[in-house]
N, C-alpha and C positions, 0 to 999 in steps of 0.2 A: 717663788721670789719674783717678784716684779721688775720689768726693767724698767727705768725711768729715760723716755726720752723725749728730748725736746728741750731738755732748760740750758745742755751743754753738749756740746760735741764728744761721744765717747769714747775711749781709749782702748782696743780691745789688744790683750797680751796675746802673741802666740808660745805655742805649749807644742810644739812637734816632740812627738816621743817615737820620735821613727828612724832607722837606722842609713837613713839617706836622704834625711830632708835637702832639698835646693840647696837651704840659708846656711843650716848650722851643720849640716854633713853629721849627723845623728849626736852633736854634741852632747843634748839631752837624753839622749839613748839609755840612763841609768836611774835609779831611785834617787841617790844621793845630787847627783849634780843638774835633775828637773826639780827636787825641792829648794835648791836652793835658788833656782831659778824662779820659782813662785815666789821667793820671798824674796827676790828683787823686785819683778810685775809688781806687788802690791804697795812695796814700798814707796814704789815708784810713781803709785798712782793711776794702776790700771783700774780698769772700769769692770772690765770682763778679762773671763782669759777664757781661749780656744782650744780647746786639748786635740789633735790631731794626730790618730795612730796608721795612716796610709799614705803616703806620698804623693803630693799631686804637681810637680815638677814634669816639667817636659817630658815628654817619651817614657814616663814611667809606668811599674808594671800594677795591676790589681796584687792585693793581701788578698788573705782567707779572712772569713770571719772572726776566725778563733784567734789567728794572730792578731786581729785588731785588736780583736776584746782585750786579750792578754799586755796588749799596749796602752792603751788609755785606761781601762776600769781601774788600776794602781794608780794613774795621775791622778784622776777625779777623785778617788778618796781619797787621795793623798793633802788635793788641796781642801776639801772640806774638812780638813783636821787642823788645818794650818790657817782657813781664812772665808768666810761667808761671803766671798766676791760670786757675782753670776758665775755661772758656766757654761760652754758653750762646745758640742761635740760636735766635730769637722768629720762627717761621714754620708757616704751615700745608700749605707744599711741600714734598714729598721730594725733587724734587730742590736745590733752595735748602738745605734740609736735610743731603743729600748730602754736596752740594760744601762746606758750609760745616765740617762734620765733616771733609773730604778737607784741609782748609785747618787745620785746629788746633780746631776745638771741640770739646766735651765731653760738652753734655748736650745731649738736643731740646728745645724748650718750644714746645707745641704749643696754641694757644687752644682747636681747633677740637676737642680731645681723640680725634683723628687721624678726624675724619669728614669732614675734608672732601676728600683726597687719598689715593684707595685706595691708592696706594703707601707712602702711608707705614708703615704697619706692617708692609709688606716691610722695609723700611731700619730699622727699631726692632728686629726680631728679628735683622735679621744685624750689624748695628752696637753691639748691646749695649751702649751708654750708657745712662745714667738718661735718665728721660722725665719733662715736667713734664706735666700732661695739665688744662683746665680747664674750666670748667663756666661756658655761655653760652648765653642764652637767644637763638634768631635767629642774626643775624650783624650785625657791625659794624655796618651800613649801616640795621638793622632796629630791634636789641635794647632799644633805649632807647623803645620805640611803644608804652606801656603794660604793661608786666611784670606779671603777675599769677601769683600761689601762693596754695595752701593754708597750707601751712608750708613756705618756702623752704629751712630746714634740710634735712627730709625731705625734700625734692623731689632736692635736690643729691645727697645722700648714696644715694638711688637709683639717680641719674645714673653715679654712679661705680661703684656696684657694678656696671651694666650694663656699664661701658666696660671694668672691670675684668674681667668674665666674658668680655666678649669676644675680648679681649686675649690672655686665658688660653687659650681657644679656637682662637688664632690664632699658640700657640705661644711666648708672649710671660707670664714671671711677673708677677704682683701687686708681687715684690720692688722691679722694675725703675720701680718709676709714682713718683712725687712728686703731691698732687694738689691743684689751687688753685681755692675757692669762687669764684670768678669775683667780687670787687669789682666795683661799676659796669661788668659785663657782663650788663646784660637784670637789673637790681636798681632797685630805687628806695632813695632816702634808708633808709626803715623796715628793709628787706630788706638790705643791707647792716651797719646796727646790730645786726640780728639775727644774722648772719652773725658779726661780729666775739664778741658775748655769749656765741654761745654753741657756739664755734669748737673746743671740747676733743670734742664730740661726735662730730668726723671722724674721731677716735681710731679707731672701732671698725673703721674701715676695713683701719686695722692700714699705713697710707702714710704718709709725710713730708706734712707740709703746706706749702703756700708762700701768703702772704698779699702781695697788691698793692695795697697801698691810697694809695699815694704819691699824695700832691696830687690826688687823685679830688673829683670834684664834687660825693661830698654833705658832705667838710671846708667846700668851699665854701659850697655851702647851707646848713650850719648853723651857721656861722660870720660868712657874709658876708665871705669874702675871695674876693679874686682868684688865679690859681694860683700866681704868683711868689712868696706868699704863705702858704701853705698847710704850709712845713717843717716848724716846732715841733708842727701838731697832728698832723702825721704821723707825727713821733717818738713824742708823748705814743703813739699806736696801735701802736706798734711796742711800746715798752716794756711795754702791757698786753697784746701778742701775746706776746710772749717769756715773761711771766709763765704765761700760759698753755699753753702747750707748743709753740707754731709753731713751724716749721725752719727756714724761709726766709724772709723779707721783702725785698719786691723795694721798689726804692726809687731816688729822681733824688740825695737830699742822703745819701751816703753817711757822711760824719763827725755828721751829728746823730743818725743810726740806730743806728750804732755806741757813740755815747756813750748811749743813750738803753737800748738791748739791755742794756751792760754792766753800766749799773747795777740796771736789773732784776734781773738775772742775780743778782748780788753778793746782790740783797735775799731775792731766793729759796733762795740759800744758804747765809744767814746763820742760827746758832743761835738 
């Protein structure tokens, strides 16, 4: 399946099938109430949807492989029964990645920007899907223990061209990357603002960019809401991504993203 990007800012669903996600606190943790959650996503207007069977919320712990599988492979065919939208597996396994490829999905979206499972850049070069690839300081369990940069921008944007050189290296083009400043991965509040201000600079990397800033904790922090909470200013960041050239926006409330996208969209391309 091809992704098509460039003509519109795209909406990507998330699909947590994990029994402690941050957002929904395993809301989706069942067959019955994650399908019906895809057939809101699409209703709704999603572009992609992200099936994530591991947690990656602060201080969280690693899954086994098998418990992943056993999490996402029932989404994934669940949703190619129900809808020919992209697919996209939230995993830093190649084989979870694999199988879940072997099952109907589309892209990789890899947190760990494939360092943490040597294999996986075997399975990226021979599977030729797009790759989301992102930028984190630590790891889940760590990243949130004092984050410190010079300038976060630059720091990221070195990150990537590393990953990107290596990649290359490894047989694997620049084309093939999608690439996401890691929101509330190893950022504080400041570091994330800065990120979102002054997000057009990733440009020069010459990738798509995919921004997650869905219900994250520093809407919270500067807001003072709880995450059940947190949709409208999510949108409000959407719509000022979109203004600014993002690709992707991953997100939980896909219909407010969507209306929020479009009419950015409209204003920026009005006379």
């Amino acid at each position: 399946m091809r992704l098509e990007l460039g003509s519109k800012v795209l909406v990507m669903g998330i699909l947590n099938v994990t029994p402690d996600s941050f957002s929904d606190g395993g809301r989706f943790f069942s067959n019955s109430t994650f399908a019906a959650q895809i057939d809101i996503m699409v209703e709704s207007g999603a572009d992609i949807i992200d099936v994530g069977g591991e947690s990656t919320r602060p201080f969280a712990k690693p899954v086994s492989i098998e418990d992943e599988l056993a999490r996402v492979l029932p989404a994934i065919r669940l949703i190619r029964q129900r809808a020919t939208i992209p697919i996209s597996i939230d995993t830093t396994k190649a084989e979870v990645a694999r199988k879940a490829l072997d099952e109907g999905a589309d892209i990789i979206n890899d947190i760990s920007a494939l360092r943490f499972d040597q294999d996986m850049i075997s399975l990226v070069r021979e599977s030729g899907v797009p790759v989301i690839i992102m930028h984190m300081k630590g790891t889940p369990s760590d990243m949130q223990v004092d984050p410190h940069y010079d300038d976060v921008v630059a720091e990221i944007k070195d990150f990537f061209k590393e990953r990107l050189a290596w990649a290359a290296e490894n047989g694997v083009s620049a084309k093939r990357f999608i690439i996401d400043p890691g929101i509330g991965f190893g950022k504080t509040v400041e570091h994330n603002l800065s990120i979102l201000k002054r997000v057009t600079e990733f440009s020069e990397l010459r990738c798509p960019v995919l921004i997650g800033h869905s219900r994250k904790a520093f809407i919270g922090k500067l807001l003072g809401t709880e995450v059940d909470k947190r949709d409208v200013a999510t949108a409000a960041v959407s719509a000022l991504c979109a203004a600014k050239g993002v690709s992707i926006l991953r997100v939980h409330d896909v219909e407010k993203t969507v209306q929020a996208v479009r009419i950015a969209e409209a204003i920026n391309g009005a006379d």
